[in-house]
C-alpha positions in Angstrom: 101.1 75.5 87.8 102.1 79.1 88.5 98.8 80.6 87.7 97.6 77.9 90.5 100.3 78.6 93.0 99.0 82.4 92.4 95.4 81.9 92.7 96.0 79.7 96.1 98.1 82.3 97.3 95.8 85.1 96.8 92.7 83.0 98.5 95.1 82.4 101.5 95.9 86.3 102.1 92.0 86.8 101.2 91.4 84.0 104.1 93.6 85.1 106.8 91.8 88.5 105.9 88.2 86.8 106.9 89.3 84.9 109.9 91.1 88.0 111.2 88.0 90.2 110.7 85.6 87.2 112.2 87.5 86.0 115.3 89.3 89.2 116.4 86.6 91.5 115.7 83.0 89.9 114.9 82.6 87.3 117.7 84.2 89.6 120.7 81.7 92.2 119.5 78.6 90.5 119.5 78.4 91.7 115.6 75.6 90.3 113.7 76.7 88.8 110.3 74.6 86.7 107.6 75.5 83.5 105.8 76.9 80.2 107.3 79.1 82.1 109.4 75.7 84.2 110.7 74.8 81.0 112.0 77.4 79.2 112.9 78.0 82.2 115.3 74.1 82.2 116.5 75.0 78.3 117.9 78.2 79.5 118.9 76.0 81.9 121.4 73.2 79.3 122.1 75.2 75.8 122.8 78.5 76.5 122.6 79.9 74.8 119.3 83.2 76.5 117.8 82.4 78.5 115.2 85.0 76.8 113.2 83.7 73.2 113.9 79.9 74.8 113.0 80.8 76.2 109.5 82.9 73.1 108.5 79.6 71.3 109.5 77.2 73.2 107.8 78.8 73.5 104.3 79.9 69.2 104.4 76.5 69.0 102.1 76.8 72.2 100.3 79.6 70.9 98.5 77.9 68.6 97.0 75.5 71.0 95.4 79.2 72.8 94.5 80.3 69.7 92.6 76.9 69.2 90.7 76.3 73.2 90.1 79.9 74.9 89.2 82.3 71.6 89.1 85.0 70.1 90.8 88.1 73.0 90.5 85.5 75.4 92.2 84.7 72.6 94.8 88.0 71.8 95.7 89.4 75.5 96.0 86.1 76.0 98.2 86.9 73.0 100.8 90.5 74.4 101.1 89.0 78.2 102.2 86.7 76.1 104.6 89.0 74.0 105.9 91.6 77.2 106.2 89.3 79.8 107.7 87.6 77.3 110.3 90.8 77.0 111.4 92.4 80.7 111.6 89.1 81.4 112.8 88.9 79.2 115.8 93.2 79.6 116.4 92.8 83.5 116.1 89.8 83.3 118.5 92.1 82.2 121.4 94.0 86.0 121.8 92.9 88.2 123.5 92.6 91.3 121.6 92.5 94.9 122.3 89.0 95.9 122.0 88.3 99.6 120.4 85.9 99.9 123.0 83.6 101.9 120.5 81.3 98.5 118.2 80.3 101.1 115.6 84.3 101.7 114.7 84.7 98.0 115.5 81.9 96.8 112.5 83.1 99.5 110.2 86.6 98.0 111.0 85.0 94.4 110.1 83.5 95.2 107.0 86.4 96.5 105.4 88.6 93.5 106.2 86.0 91.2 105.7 85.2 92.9 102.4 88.9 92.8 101.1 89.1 89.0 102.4 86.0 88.4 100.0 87.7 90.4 97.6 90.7 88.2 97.1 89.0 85.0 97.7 86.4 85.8 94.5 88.8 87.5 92.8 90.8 83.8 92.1 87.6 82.0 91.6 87.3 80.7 95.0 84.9 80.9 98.0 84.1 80.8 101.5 81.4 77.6 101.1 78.0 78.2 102.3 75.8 80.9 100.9 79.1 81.8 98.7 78.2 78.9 96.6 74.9 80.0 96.0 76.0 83.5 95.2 78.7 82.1 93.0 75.8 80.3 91.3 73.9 83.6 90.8 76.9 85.0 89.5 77.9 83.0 86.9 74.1 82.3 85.6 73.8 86.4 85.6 77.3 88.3 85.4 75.7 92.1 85.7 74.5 91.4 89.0 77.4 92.3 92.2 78.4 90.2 94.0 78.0 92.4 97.1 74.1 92.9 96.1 73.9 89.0 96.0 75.4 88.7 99.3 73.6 91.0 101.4 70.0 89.9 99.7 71.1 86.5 100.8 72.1 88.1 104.8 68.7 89.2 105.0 67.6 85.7 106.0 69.8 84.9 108.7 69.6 88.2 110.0 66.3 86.8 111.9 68.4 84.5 113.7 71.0 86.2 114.2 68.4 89.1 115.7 66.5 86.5 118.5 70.4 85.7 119.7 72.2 88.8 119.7 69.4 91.2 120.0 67.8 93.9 117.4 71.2 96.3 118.0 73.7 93.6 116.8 71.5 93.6 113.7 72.0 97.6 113.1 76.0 96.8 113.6 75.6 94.3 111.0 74.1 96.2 108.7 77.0 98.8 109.3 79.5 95.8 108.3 77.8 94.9 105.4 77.6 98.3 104.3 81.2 98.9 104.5 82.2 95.1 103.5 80.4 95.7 100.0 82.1 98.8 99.1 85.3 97.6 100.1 84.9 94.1 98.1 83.8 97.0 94.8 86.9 98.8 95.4 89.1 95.4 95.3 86.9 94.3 92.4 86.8 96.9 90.1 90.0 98.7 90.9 91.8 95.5 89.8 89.8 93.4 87.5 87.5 96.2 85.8 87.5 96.8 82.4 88.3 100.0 79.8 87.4 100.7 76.4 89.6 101.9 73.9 89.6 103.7 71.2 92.6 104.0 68.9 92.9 105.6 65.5 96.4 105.5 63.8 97.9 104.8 60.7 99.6 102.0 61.0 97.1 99.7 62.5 97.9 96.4 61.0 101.5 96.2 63.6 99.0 97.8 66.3 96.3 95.0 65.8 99.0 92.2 65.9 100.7 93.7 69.0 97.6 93.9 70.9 96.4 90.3 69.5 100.2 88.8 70.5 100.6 90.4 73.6 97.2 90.9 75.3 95.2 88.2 72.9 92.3 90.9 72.8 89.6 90.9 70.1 89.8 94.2 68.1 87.3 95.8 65.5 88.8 97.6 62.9 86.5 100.8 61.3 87.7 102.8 58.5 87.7 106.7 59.5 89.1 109.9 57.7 90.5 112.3 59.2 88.7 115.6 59.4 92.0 118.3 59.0 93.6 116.6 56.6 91.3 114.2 55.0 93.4 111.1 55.2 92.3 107.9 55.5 92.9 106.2 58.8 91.9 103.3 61.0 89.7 103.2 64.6 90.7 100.2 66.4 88.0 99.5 69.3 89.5 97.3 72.1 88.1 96.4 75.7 91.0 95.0 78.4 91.3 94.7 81.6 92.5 97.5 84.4 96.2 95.6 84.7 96.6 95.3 80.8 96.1 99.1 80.1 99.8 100.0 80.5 100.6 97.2 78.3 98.2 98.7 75.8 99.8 102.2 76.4 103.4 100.7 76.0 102.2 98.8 72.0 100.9 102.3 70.9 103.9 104.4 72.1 106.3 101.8 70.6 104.4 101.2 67.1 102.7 104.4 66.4 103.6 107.2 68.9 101.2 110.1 67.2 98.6 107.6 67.3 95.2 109.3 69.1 93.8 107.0 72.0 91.1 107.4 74.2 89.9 105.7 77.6 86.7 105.4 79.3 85.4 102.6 81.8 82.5 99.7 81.1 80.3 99.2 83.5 79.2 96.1 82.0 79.8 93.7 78.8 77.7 91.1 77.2 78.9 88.5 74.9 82.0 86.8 74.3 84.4 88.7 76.8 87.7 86.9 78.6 87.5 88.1 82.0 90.5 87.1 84.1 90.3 86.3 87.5 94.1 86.3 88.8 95.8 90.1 90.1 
């Protein structure tokens, strides 16, 4: 229940994030955006439909490719961050904002909320509906691929729409958003959920391994290794963990073996059995 409570609360910070970024900045500006919410805002322009009311509309049947594709948790946390952000987005849309008066500034300013929004949302296994379930798809059939890549390929296609509506300029500002919405969601991403290698050699590695296998319930491969000065036998204890559980890792080695020799580099990517936590 409190990993639940956690993941809900991050989605609704992520959400608020998006409908901030959509209804204070996006619409008012004219900003071109892909996805559902690239066209919910196309027939926003053309007839007049809420954009809220549009994107609830639009993903009603995409749920049911959710269910049968990813399953019913993913499903349900999606139709809550529907439900949620049609709202904000529509409620929010009713102030009247101060504009910055200057639309490149205003889709950099997009992006970057936009991108931590997504950030959050993906980060506790949720999403926005729409497209978001098909890069979620993607995602889990092919880990190595970003998420922001799979986003923006996907953008490409409503980008014609959004083009004939807004005009060829809104499209350049959109491509400005995207820009900066992907790095920001990389920086969210990988400065919080990445993962580091380690490589430990000590002496005492039998209270190390069972530290790290208590505490962190990490995988560790053991390798026998001498050392070079004085020729004793030690141990090389390889271990990948998450960005949040090195200081934990830091805190076993200082505690067990103090003199033990550690080093730290990042992964860029990991095949195979790998536990790969969602949840800040």
């Amino acid at each position: 229940m409190k990993n639940v409570i956690k993941e809900y609360l991050i989605m609704t910070i992520g959400c608020i994030l998006l409908a901030a970024s959509i209804a204070v900045i996006l619409i008012p500006n004219r900003i071109g955006t892909g996805g559902v919410t690239g066209i919910a805002t196309s027939l926003n322009a053309l007839i007049g439909v809420k954009v809220g009311i549009a994107i609830i509309a639009i993903n009603v049947p995409l749920f049911f490719v959710s269910y049968k594709l990813i399953g019913i948790n993913f499903t349900m946390k999606t139709g809550f961050l529907v439900v949620l952000s049609s709202f904000l987005i529509d409620f929010l849309g009713k102030f009247n904002v101060p504009s910055l008066n200057d639309m490149f500034l205003s889709a950099l300013l997009c992006g970057i909320l936009m991108g931590a929004g997504y950030g959050l949302i993906f980060m506790a296994g949720g999403s926005t509906g729409g497209t978001d379930i098909l890069a979620k798809a993607i995602k889990k059939k092919f880990p190595q691929i970003p998420l922001s890549r799979i986003l923006l390929s996907q953008d490409i296609l409503v980008y014609i729409l959004v083009g004939y509506v807004f005009g060829i300029k809104s499209i350049l500002y959109a491509l400005v958003m995207s820009f900066a919405r992907g790095k920001t969601m990389d920086i969210v991403q990988e400065g919080i959920s990445s993962s580091k290698q380690c490589i430990i050699i000590c002496e005492n590695h039998k209270k190390v391994l069972k530290e790290i296998q208590f505490k962190l319930s990490r995988g560790v491969t053991i390798v026998d290794a001498t050392g070079g000065y004085l020729n004793n036998e030690k141990k090389l204890l390889y271990v990948v963990v998450q960005n949040r559980e090195l200081n934990n890792l830091r805190r076993i080695i200082k505690e067990v073996e103090p003199s033990a020799f550690m080093t730290v580099s990042s992964v860029t990517e990991i095949l195979g059995k790998y536990r790969q936590n969602n949840i800040i």
